[in-house]
N, C-alpha and C positions, 0 to 999 in steps of 0.2 A: 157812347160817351164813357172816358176814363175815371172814375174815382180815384182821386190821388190826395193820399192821407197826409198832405202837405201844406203847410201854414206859410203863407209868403209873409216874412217879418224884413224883406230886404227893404233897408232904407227908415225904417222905425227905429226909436230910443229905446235901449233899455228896458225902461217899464212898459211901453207901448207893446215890447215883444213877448216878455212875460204876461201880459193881458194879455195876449192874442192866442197865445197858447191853451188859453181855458176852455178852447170850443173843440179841442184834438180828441180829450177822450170820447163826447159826442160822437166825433167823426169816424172815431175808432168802433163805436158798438155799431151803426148805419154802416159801414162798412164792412165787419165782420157776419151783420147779416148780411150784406149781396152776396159773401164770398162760402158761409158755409148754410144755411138755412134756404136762403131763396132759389138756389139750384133744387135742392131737395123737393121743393112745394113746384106744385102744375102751375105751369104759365097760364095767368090769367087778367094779364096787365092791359089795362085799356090805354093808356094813356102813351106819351113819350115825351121826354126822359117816364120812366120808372118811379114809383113812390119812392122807392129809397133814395133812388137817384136824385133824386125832387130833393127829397128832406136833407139828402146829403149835401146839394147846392143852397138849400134855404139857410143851414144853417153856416156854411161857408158865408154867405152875402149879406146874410140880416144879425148871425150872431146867434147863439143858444136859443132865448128862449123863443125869439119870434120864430127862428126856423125849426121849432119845434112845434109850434103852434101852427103855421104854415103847411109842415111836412103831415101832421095829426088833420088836417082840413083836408088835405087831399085824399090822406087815406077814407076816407069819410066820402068826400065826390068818386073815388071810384068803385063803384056799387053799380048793380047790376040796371038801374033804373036812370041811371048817370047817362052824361055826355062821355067822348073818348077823343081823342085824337092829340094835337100836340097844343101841348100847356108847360111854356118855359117859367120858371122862378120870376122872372124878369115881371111878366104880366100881369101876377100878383101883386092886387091892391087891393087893403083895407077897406073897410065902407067908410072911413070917414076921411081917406086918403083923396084927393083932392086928382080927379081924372084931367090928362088931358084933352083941352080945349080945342076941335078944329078952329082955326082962324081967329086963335087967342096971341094975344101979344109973345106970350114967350115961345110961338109958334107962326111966326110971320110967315116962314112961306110957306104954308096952308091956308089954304082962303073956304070962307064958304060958300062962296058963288059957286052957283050949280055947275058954270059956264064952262 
């Protein structure tokens, strides 16, 4: 996976781009550790993508503080007593975020017949 310290504003106003731009320095510190700190430290990554890589897509898709609160949760699940394997930004949901429903309306072609 690439980290690329780039803010898509194509197609947004003005202000919309200037807002968007507030989550660059974020991206800038998450990125400057993969690039000088994390070579340095033993590979000991359970996961994929990577924490930084994680926090660096969290805070690209949710915005500053959620994908910092995001990126700070996962550092937390990866612990030696943790699960591992692959855990996308995507899958992450809230507890009071609202899962979906097999063979929920806004999920017609999933049924829950065993059949």
């Amino acid at each position: 996976m690439c980290m690329k310290l780039h803010v898509d504003t194509q197609g947004m106003s003005p202000g919309r781009k200037l807002w968007a731009w507030r989550v660059w320095p974020f991206l800038a510190l998450v990125w400057l550790y993969k690039k000088l700190l994390s070579p340095v430290l033993p590979k000991a990554c359970r996961y994929h993508p990577t924490c930084s890589e994680y926090t660096f897509d969290a805070i690209k898709q949710r915005g500053v503080i959620q994908g910092i609160l995001i990126g700070g949760l996962r550092v937390l699940r990866c612990a030696p007593w943790g699960s591992s394997g692959y855990d996308p930004v995507e899958a992450f949901r809230w507890p009071w975020e609202r899962k979906p429903v097999i063979g929920h309306p806004e999920n017609p072609e999933q049924s829950t017949d065993p059949r």
